[in-house]
N, CA and C atoms of all chains as a GROMACS GRO file, in nm:
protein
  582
    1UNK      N    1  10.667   9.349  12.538
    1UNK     CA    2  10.758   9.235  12.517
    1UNK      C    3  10.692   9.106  12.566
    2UNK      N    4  10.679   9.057  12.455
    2UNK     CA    5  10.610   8.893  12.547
    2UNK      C    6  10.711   8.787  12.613
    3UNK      N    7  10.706   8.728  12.704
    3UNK     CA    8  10.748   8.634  12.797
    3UNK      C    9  10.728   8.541  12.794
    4UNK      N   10  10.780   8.416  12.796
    4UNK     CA   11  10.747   8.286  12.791
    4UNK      C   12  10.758   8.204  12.939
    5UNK      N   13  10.722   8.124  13.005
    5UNK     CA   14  10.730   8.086  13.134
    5UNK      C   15  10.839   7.962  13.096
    6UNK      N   16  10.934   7.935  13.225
    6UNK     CA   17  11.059   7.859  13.192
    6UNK      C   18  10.988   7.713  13.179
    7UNK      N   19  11.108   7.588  13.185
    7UNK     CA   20  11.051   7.454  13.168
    7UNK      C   21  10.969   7.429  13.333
    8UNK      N   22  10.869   7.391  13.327
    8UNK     CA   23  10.824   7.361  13.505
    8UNK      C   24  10.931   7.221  13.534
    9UNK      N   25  10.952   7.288  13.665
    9UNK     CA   26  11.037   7.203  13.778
    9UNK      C   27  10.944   7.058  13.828
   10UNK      N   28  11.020   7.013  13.847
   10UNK     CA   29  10.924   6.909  13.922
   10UNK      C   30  10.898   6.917  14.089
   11UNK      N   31  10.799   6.976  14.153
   11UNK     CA   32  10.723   7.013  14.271
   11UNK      C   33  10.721   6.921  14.357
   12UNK      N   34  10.698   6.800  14.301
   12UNK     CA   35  10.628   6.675  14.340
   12UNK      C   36  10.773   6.615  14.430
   13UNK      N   37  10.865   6.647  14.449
   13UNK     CA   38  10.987   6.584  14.498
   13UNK      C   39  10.995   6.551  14.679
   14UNK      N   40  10.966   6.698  14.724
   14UNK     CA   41  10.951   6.712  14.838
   14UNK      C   42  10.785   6.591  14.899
   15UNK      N   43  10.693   6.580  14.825
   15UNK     CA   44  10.559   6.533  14.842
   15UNK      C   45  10.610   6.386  14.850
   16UNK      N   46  10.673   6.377  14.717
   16UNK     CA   47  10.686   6.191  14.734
   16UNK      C   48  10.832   6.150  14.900
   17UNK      N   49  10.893   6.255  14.889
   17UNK     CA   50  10.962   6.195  15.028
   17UNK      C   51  10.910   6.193  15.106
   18UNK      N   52  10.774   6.297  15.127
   18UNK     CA   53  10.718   6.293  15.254
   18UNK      C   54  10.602   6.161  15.289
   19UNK      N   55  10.653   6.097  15.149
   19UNK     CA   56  10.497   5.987  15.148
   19UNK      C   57  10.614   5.838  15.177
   20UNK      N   58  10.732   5.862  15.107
   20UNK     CA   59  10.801   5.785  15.153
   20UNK      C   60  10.860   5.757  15.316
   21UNK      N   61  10.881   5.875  15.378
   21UNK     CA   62  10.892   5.849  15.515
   21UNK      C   63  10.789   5.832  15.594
   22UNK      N   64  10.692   5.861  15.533
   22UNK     CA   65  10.543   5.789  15.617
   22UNK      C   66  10.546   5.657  15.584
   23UNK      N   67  10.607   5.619  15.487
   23UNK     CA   68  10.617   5.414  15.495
   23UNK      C   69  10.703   5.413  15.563
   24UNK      N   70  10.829   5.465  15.562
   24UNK     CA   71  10.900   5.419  15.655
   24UNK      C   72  10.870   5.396  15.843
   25UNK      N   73  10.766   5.571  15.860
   25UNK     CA   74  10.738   5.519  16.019
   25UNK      C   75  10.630   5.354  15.995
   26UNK      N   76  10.515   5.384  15.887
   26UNK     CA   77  10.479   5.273  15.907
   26UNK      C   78  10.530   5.134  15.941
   27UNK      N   79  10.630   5.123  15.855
   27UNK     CA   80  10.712   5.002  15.871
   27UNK      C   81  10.793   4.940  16.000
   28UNK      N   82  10.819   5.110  16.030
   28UNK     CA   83  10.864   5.092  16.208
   28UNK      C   84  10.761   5.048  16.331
   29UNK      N   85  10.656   5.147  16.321
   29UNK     CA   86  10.612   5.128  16.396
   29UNK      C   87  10.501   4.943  16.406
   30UNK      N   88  10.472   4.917  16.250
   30UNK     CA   89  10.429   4.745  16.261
   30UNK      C   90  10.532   4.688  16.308
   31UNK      N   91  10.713   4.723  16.313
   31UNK     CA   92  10.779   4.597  16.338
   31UNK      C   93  10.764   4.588  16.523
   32UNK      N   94  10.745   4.705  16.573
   32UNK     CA   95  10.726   4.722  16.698
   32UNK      C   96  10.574   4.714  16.767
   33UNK      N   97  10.517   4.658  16.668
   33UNK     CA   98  10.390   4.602  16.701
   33UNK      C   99  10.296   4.714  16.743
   34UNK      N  100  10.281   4.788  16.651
   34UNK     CA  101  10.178   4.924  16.696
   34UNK      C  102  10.115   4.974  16.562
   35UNK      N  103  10.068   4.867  16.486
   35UNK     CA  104  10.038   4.890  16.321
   35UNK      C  105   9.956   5.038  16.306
   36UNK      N  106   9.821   5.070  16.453
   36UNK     CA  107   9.745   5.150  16.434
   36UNK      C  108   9.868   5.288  16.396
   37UNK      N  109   9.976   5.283  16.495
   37UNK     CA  110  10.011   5.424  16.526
   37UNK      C  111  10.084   5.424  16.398
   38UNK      N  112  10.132   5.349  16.355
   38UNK     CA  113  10.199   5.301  16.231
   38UNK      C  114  10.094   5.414  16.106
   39UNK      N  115   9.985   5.348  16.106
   39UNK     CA  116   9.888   5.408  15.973
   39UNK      C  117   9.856   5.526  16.045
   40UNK      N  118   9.840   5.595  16.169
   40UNK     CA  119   9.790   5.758  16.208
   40UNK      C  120   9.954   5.837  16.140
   41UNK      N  121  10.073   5.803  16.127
   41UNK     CA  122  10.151   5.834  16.140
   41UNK      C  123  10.169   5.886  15.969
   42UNK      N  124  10.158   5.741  15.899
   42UNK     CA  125  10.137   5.749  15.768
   42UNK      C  126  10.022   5.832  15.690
   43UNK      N  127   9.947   5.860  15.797
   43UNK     CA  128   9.804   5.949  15.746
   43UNK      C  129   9.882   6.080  15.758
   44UNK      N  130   9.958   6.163  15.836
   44UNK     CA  131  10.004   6.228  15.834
   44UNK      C  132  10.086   6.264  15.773
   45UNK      N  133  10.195   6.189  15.728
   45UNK     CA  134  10.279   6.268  15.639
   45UNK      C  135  10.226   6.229  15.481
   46UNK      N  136  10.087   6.160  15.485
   46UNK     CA  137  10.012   6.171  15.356
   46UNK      C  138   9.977   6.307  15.371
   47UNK      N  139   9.857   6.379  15.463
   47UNK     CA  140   9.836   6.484  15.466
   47UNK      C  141   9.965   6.584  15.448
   48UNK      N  142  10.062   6.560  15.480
   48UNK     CA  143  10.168   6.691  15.457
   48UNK      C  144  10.202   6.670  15.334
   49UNK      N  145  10.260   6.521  15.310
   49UNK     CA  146  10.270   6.598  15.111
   49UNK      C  147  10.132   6.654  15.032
   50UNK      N  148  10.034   6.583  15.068
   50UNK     CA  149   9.940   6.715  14.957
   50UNK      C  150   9.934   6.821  14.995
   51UNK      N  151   9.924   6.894  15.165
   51UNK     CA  152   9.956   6.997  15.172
   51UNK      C  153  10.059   7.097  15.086
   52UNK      N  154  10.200   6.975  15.101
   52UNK     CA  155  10.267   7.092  15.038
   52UNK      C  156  10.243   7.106  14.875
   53UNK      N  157  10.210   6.991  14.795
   53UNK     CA  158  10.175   6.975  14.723
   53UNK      C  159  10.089   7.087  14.662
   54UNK      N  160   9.973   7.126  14.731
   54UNK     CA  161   9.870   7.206  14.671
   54UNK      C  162   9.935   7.347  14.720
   55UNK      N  163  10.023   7.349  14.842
   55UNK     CA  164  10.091   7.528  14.855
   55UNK      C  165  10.163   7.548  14.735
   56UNK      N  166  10.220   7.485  14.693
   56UNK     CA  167  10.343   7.464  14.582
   56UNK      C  168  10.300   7.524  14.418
   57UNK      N  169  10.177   7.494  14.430
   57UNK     CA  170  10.121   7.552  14.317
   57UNK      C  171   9.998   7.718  14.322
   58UNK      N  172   9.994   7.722  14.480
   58UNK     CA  173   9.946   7.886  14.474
   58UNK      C  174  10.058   7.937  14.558
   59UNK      N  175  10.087   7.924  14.620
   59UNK     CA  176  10.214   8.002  14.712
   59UNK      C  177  10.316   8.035  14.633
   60UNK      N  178  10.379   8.150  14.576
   60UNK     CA  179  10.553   8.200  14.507
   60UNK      C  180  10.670   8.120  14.607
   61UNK      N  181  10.620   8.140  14.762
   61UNK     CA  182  10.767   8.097  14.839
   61UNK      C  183  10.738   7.960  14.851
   62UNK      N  184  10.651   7.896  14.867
   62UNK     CA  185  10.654   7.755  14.902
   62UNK      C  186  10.682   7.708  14.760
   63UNK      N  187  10.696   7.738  14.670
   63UNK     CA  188  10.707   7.702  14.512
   63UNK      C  189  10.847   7.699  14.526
   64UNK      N  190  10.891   7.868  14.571
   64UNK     CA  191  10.999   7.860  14.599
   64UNK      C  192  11.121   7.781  14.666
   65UNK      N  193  11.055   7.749  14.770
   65UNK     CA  194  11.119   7.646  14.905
   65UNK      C  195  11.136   7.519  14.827
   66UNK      N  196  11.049   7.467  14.745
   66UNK     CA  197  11.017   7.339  14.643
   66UNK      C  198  11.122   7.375  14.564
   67UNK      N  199  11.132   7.450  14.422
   67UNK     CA  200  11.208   7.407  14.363
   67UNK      C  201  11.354   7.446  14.369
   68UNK      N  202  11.379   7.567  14.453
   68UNK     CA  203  11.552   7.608  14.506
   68UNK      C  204  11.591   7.697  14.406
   69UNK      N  205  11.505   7.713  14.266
   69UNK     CA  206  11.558   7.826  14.155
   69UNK      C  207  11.599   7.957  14.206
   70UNK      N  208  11.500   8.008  14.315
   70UNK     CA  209  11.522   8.164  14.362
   70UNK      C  210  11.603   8.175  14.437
   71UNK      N  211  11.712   8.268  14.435
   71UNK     CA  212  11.836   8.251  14.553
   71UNK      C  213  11.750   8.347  14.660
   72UNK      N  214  11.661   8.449  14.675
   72UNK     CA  215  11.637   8.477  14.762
   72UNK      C  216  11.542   8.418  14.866
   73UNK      N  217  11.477   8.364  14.832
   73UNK     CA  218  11.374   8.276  14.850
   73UNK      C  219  11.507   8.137  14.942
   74UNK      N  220  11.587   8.072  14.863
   74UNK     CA  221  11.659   8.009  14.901
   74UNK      C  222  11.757   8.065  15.019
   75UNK      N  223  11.800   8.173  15.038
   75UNK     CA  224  11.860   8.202  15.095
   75UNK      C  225  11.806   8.237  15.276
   76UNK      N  226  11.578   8.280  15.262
   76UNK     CA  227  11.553   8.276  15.313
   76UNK      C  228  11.519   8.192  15.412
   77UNK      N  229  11.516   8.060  15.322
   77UNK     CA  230  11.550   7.908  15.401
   77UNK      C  231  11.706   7.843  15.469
   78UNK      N  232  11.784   7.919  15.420
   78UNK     CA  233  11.891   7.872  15.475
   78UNK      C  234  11.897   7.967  15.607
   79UNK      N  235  11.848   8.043  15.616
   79UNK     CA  236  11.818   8.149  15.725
   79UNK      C  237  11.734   8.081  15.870
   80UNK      N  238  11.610   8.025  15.808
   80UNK     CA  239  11.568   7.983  15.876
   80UNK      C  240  11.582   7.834  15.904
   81UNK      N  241  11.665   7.753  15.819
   81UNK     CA  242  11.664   7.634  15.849
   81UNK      C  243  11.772   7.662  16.022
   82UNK      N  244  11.884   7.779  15.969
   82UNK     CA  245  11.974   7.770  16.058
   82UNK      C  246  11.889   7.806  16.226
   83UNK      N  247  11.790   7.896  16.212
   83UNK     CA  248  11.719   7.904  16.357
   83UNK      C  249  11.713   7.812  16.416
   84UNK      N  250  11.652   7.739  16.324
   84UNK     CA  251  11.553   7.564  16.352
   84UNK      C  252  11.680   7.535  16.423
   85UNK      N  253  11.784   7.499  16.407
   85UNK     CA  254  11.891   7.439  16.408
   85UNK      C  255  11.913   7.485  16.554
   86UNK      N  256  11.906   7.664  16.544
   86UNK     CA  257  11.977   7.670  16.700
   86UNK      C  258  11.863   7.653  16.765
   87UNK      N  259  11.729   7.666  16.776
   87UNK     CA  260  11.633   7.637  16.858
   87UNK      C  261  11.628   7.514  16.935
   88UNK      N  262  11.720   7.392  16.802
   88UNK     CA  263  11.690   7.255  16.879
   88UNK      C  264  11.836   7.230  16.938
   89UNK      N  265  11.908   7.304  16.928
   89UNK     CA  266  12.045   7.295  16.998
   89UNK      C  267  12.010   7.325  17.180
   90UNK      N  268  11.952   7.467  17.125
   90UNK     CA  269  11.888   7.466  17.303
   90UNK      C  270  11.807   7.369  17.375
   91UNK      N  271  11.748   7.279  17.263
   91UNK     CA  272  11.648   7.208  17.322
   91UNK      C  273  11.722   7.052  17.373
   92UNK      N  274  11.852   7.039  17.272
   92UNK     CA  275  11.916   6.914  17.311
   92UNK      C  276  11.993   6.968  17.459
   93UNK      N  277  12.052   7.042  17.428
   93UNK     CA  278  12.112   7.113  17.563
   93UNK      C  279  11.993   7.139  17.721
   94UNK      N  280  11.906   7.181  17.694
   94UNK     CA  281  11.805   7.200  17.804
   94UNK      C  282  11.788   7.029  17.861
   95UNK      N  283  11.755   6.936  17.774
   95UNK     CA  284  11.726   6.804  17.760
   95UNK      C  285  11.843   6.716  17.834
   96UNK      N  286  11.960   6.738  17.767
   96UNK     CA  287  12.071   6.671  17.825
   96UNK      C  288  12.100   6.681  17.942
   97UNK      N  289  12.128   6.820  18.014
   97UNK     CA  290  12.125   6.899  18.135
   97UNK      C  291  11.996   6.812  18.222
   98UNK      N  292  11.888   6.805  18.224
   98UNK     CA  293  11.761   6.759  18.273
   98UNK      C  294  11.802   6.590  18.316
   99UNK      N  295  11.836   6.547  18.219
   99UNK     CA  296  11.846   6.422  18.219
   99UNK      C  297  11.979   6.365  18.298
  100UNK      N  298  12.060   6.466  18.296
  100UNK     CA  299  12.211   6.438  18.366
  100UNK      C  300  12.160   6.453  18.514
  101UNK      N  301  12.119   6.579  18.540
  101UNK     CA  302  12.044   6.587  18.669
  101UNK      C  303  11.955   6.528  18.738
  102UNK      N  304  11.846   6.456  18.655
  102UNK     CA  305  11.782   6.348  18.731
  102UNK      C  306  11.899   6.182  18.775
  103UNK      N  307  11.998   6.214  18.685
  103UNK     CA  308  12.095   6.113  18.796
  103UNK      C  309  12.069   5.998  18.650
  104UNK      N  310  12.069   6.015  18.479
  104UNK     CA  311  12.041   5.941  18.408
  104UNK      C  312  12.222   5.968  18.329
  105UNK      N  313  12.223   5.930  18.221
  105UNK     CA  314  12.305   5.896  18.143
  105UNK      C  315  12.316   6.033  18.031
  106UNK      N  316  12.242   6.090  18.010
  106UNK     CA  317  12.216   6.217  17.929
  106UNK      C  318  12.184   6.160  17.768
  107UNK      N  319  12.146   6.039  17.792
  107UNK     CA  320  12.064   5.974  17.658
  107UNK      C  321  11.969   5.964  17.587
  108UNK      N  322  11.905   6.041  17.507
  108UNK     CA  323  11.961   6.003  17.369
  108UNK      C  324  12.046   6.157  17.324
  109UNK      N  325  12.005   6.285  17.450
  109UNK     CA  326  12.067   6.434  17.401
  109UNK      C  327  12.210   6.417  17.339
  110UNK      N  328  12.282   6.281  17.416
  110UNK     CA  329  12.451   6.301  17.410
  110UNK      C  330  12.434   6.257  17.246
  111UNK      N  331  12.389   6.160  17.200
  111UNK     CA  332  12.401   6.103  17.086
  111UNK      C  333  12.393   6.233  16.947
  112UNK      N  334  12.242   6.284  17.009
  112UNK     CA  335  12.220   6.436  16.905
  112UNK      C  336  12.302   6.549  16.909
  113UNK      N  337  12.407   6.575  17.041
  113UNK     CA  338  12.472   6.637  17.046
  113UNK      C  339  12.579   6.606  16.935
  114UNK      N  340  12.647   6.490  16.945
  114UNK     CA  341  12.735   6.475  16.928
  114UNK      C  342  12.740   6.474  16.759
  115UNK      N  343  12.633   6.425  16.709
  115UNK     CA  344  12.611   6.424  16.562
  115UNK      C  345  12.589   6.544  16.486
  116UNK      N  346  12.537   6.638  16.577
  116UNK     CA  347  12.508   6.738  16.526
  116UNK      C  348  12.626   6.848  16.508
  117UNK      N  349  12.748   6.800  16.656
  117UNK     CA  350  12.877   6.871  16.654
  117UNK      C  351  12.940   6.828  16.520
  118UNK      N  352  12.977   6.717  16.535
  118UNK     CA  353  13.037   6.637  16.411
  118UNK      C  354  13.012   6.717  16.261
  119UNK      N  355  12.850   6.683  16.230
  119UNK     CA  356  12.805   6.756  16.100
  119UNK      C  357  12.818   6.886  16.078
  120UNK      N  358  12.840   6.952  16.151
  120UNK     CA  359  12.880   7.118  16.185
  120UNK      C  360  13.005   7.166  16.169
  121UNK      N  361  13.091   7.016  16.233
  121UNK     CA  362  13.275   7.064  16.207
  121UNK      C  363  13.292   7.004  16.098
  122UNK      N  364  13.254   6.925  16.006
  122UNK     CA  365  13.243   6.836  15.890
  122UNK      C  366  13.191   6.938  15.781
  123UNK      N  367  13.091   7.011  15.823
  123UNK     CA  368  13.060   7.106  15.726
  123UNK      C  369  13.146   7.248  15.655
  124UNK      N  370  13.195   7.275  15.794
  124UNK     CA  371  13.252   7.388  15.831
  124UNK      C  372  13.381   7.365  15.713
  125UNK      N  373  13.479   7.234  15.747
  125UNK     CA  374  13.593   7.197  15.696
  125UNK      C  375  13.545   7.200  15.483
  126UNK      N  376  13.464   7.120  15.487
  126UNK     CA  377  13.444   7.096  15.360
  126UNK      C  378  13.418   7.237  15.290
  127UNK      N  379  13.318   7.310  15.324
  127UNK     CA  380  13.301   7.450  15.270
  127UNK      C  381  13.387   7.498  15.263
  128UNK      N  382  13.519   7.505  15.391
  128UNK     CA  383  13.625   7.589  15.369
  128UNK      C  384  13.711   7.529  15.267
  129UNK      N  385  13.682   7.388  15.226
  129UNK     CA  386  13.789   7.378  15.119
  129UNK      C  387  13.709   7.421  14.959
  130UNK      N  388  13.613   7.389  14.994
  130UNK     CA  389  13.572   7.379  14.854
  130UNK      C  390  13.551   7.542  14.805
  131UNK      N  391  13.547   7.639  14.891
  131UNK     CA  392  13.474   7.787  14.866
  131UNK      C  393  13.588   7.903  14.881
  132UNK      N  394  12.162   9.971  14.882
  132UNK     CA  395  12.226   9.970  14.722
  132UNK      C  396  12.090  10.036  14.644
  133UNK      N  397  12.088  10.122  14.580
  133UNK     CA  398  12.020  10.201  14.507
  133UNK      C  399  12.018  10.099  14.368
  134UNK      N  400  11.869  10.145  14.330
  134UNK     CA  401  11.893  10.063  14.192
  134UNK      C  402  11.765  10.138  14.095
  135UNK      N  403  11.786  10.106  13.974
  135UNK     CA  404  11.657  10.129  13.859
  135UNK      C  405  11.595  10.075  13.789
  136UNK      N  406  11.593   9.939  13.840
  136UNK     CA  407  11.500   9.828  13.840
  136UNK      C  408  11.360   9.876  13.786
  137UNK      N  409  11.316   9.912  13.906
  137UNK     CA  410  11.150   9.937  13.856
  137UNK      C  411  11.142  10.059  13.747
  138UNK      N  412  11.241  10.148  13.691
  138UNK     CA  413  11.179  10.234  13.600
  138UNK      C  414  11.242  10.155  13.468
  139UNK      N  415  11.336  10.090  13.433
  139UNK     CA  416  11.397  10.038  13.325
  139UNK      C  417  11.234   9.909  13.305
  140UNK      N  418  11.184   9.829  13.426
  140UNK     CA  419  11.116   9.745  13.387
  140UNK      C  420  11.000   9.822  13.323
  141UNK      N  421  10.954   9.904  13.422
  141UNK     CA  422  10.806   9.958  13.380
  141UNK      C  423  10.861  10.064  13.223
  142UNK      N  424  10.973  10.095  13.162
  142UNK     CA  425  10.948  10.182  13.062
  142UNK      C  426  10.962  10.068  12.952
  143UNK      N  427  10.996   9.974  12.979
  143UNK     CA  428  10.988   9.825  12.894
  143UNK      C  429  10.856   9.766  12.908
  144UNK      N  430  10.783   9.813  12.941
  144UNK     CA  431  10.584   9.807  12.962
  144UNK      C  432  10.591   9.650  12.988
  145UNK      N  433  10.720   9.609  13.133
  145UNK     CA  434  10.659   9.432  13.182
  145UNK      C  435  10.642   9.456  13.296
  146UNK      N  436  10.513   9.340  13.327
  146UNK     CA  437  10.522   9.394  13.500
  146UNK      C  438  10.582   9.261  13.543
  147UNK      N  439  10.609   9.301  13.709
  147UNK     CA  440  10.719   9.231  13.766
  147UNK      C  441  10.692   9.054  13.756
  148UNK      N  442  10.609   9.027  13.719
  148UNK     CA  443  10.596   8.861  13.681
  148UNK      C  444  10.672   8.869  13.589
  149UNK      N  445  10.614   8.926  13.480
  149UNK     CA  446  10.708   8.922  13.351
  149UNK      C  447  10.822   8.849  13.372
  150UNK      N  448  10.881   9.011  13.447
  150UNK     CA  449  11.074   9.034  13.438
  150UNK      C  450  11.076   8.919  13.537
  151UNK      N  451  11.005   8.860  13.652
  151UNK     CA  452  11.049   8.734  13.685
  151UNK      C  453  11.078   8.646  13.618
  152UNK      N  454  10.991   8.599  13.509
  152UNK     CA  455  10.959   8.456  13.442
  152UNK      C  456  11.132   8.460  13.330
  153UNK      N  457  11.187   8.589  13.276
  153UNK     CA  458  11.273   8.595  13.247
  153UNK      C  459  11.374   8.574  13.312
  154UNK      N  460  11.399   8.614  13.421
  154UNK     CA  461  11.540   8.606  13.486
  154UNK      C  462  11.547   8.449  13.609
  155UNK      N  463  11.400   8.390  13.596
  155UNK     CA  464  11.369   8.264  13.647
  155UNK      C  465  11.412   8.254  13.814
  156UNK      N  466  11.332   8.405  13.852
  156UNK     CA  467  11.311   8.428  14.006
  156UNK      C  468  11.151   8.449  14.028
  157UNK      N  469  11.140   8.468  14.178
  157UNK     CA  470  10.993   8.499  14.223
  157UNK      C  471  10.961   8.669  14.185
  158UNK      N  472  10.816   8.626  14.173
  158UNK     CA  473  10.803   8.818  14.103
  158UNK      C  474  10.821   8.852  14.282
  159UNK      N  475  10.815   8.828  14.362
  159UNK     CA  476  10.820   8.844  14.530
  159UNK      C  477  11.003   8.928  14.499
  160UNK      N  478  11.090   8.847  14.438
  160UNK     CA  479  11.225   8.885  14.442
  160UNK      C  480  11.230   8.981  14.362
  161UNK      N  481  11.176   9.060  14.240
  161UNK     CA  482  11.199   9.162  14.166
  161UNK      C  483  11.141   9.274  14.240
  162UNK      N  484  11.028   9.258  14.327
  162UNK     CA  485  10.976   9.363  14.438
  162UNK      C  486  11.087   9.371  14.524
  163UNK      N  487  11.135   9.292  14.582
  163UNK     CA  488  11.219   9.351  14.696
  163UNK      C  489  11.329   9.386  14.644
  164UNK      N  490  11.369   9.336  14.481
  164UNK     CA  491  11.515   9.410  14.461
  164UNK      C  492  11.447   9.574  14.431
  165UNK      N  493  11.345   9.589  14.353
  165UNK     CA  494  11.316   9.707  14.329
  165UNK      C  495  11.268   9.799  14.453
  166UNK      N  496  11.239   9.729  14.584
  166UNK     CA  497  11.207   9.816  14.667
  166UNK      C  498  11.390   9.836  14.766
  167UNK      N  499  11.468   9.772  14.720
  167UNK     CA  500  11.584   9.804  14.820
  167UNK      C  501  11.559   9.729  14.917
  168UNK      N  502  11.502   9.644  14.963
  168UNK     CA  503  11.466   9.570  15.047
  168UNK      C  504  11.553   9.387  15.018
  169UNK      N  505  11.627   9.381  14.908
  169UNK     CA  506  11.700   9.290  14.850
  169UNK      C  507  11.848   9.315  14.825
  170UNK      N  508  11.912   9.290  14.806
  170UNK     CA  509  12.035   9.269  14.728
  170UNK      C  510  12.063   9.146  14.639
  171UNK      N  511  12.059   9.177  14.493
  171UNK     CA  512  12.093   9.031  14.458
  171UNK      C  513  12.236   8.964  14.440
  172UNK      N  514  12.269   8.848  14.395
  172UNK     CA  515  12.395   8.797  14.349
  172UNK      C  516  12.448   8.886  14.276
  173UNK      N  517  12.587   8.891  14.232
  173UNK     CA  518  12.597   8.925  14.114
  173UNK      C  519  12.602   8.833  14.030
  174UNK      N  520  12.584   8.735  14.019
  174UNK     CA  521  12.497   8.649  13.892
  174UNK      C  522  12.374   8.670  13.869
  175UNK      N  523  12.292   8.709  13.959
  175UNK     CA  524  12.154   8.795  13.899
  175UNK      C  525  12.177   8.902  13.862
  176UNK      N  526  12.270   8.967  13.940
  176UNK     CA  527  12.260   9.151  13.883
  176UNK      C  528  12.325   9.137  13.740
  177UNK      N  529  12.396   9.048  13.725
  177UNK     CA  530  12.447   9.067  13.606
  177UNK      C  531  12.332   9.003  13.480
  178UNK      N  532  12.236   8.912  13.529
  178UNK     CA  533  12.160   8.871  13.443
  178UNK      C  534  12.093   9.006  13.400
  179UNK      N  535  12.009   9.048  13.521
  179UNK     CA  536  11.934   9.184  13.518
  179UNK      C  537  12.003   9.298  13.432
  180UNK      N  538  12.128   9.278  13.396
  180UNK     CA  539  12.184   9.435  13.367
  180UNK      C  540  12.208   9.362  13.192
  181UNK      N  541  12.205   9.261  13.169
  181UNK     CA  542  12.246   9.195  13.035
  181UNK      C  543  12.108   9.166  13.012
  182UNK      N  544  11.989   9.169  13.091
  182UNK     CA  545  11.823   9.182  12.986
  182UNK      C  546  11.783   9.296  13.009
  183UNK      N  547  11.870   9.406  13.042
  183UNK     CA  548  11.807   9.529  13.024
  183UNK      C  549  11.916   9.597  12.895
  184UNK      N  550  12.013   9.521  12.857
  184UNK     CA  551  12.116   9.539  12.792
  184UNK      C  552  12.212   9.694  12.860
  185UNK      N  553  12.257   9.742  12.952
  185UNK     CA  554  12.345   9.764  13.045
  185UNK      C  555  12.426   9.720  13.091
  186UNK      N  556  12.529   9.840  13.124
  186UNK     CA  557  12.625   9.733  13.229
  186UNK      C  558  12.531   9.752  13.385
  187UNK      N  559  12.643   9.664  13.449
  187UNK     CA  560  12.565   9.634  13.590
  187UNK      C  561  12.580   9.814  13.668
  188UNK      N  562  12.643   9.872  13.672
  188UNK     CA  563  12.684   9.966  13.734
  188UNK      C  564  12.567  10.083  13.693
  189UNK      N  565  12.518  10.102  13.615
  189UNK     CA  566  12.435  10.179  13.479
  189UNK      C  567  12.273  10.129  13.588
  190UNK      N  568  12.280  10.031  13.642
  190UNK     CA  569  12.123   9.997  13.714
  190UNK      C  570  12.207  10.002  13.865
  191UNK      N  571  12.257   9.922  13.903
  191UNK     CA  572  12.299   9.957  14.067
  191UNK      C  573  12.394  10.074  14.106
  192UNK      N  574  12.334  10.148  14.221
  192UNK     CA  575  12.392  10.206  14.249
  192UNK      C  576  12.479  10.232  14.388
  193UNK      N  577  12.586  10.242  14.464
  193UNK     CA  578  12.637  10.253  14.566
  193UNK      C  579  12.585  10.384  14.641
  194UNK      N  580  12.505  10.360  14.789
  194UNK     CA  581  12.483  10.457  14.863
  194UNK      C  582  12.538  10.584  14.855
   0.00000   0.00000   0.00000
């Protein structure tokens, strides 16, 4: 039985945001007067979009991760995005705690805490209506 | 979940890219449904059981 390969996705999505938020640190970091760290910064997330760029076209899962077609593949990212998630929960929490105890304000942890509670009970609500 | 994935594909002489490029998953995902190591949607299983022309029940099977 012959097979035809579907329409190609466009890959390139994830690459150009990552080239776009490298202007953006650039832009930050010249307004704060640090142009060098500005362009090391922008060199970097140049290097990460062609990275992903060139995984995207030999890698199945990073193709995968790129275009979201495969639910398993997708599902394996929602898996792990959620780790990420609790890893840095411990880390805002370890952070906040540290910072309360040196006798500070618990700033900037309270701010990430609090956004991150928010987007979590915000999420929670919406899924439950919509699903 | 038991399934007959890999003998319905292989007596249809495609290998698992193939039956990927059709059902517009990773050939990575037709290995692990065929090894039991997956479970899919049933919007895939049902794709899978309508390009093997089956019902879904006829390829998956309950422990």
């Amino acid at each position: 039985m012959k097979t035809e390969a579907k329409t190609p996705r466009q890959y390139w999505a994830t690459s150009v945001l990552g080239l776009v938020i490298g202007i953006v640190y650039q832009v930050g970091f010249a307004l704060g007067g640090r142009p060098l760290d500005g362009a090391i910064a922008l060199s970097i997330m140049v290097a990460f979009s062609v990275v992903i760029a060139l995984a995207g076209r030999r890698s199945e899962t990073v193709r995968g991760l790129l275009d979201r077609r495969d639910e398993r593949i997708t599902g394996i990212d929602l898996k792990a995005t959620a780790i990420a998630a609790l890893a840095m929960c411990v880390a805002v929490l370890i952070g906040f705690v540290v910072e309360v105890a040196q006798g500070h304000t618990g700033s900037p942890y309270v701010i990430i805490g609090v956004v991150g509670g928010l987007s979590y009970s915000a999420a929670v609500v919406y899924f439950r209506i919509r699903t | 979940m038991r399934n007959d994935v890999r003998e319905r594909r292989t007596a249809k002489g495609l290998a698992q890219g193939e039956l990927a490029r059709e059902l517009d998953v990773s050939r990575q995902t037709i290995n692990s449904i065929e090894t039991g190591r997956y479970t899919p949607s049933l919007p895939l299983a049902f794709a899978i059981a309508r390009f093997f022309g089956v019902a879904i029940e006829e390829i998956f099977h309950e422990d």
